[in-house]
C-alpha positions as CSV (number, residue, x, y, z in Angstrom):
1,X,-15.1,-35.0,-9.1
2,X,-16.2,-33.7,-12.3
3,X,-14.7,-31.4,-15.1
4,X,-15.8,-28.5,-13.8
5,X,-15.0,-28.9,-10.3
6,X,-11.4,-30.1,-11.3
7,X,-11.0,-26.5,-13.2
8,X,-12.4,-24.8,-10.4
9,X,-9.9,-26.8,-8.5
10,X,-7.0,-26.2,-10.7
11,X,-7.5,-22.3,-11.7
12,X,-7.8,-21.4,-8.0
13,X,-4.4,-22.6,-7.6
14,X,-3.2,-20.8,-10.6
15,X,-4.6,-17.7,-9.3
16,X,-3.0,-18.2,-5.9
17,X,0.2,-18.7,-7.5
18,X,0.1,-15.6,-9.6
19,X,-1.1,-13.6,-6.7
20,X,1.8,-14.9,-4.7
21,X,4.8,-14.6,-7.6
22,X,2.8,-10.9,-7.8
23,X,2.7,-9.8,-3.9
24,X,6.2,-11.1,-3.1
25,X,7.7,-7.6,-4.0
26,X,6.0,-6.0,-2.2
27,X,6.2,-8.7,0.9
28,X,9.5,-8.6,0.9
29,X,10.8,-5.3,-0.5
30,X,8.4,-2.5,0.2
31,X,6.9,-3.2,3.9
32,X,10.1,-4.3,5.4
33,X,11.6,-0.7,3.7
34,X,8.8,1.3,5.2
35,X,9.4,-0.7,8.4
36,X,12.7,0.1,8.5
37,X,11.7,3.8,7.4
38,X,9.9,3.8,10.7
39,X,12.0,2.5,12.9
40,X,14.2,5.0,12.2
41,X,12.3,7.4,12.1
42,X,11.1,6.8,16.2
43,X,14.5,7.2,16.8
44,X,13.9,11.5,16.4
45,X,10.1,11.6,16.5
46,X,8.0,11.9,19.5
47,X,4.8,10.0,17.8
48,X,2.9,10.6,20.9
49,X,2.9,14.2,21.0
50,X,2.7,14.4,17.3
51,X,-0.7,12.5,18.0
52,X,-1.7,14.4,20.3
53,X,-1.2,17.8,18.6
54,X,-2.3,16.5,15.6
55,X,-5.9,15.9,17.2
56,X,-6.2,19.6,18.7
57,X,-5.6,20.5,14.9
58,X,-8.7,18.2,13.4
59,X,-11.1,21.2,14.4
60,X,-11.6,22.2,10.4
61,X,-9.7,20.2,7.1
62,X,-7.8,23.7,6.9
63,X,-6.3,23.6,10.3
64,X,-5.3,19.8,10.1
65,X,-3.5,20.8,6.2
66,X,-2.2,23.9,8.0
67,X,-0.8,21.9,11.1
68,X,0.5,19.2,8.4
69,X,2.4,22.2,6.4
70,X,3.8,24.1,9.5
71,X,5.4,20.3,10.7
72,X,6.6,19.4,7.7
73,X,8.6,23.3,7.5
74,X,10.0,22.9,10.9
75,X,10.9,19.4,10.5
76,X,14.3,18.3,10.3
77,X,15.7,17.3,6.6
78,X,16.0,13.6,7.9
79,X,12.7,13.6,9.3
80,X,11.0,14.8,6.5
81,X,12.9,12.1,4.1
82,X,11.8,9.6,6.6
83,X,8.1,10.3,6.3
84,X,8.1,11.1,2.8
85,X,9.6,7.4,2.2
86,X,7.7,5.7,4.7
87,X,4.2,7.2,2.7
88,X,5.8,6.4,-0.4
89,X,6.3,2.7,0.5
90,X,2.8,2.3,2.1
91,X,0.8,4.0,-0.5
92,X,3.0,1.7,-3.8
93,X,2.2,-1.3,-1.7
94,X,-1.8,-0.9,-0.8
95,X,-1.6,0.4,-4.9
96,X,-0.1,-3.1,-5.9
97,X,-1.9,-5.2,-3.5
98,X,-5.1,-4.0,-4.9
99,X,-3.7,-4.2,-8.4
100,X,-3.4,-7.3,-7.8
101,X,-6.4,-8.0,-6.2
102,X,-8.5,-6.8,-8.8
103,X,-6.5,-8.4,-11.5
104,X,-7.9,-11.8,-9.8
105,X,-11.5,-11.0,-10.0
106,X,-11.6,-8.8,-13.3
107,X,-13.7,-11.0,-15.9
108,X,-11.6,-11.9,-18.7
109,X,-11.5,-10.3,-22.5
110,X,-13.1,-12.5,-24.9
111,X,-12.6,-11.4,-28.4
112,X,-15.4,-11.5,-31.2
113,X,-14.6,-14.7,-33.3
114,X,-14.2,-14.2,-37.0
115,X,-16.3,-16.8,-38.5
116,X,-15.6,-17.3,-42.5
């Protein structure tokens, strides 16, 4: 094995360690909260008719926003706390898995050297 397959070798595992210590958050903490979130929120939604009336609306983008407005007014407080959270969860963990992501393939900053 030579030098450079050794730091290939060795960085990989830094990088896997930083993307681990980075993900665990949101591994532990944010999906089992938005799972939670849902399972809760089965409990007073009928997700299979809210499917299905949710594809009758897809017929323009302004009938899907104005079937998406109209449930969220004649939701139920709880309801509506439920499905705010749950897309609050998913959407800050895809944000910091990609974070993360690119931070492991973003080329690094080299800084002009000052030669005297």
């Amino acid at each position: 094995m030579n030098n450079q397959q050794l730091k290939n070798k060795i960085m990989r595992r830094v990088y896997t360690t930083w993307f681990w210590n980075k993900s665990k958050p949101v591994l532990f903490l944010q999906l089992p909260l938005a799972a939670i979130f849902l399972a809760i929120q089965h409990e007073y939604v009928a997700f299979r008719a809210v499917a299905s009336n949710a594809l009758t609306s897809l017929e323009s983008p302004s009938s899907a926003v104005n079937y998406v407005v109209t449930a969220f007014q004649n939701a139920e407080p709880l309801v509506v706390f439920l499905g705010v959270s749950i897309m609050l969860f998913t959407v800050l963990a895809l944000n910091s898995i990609a974070r993360n992501v690119v931070g492991i393939f973003r080329k690094p900053i080299v800084l002009p050297l000052k030669v005297d």
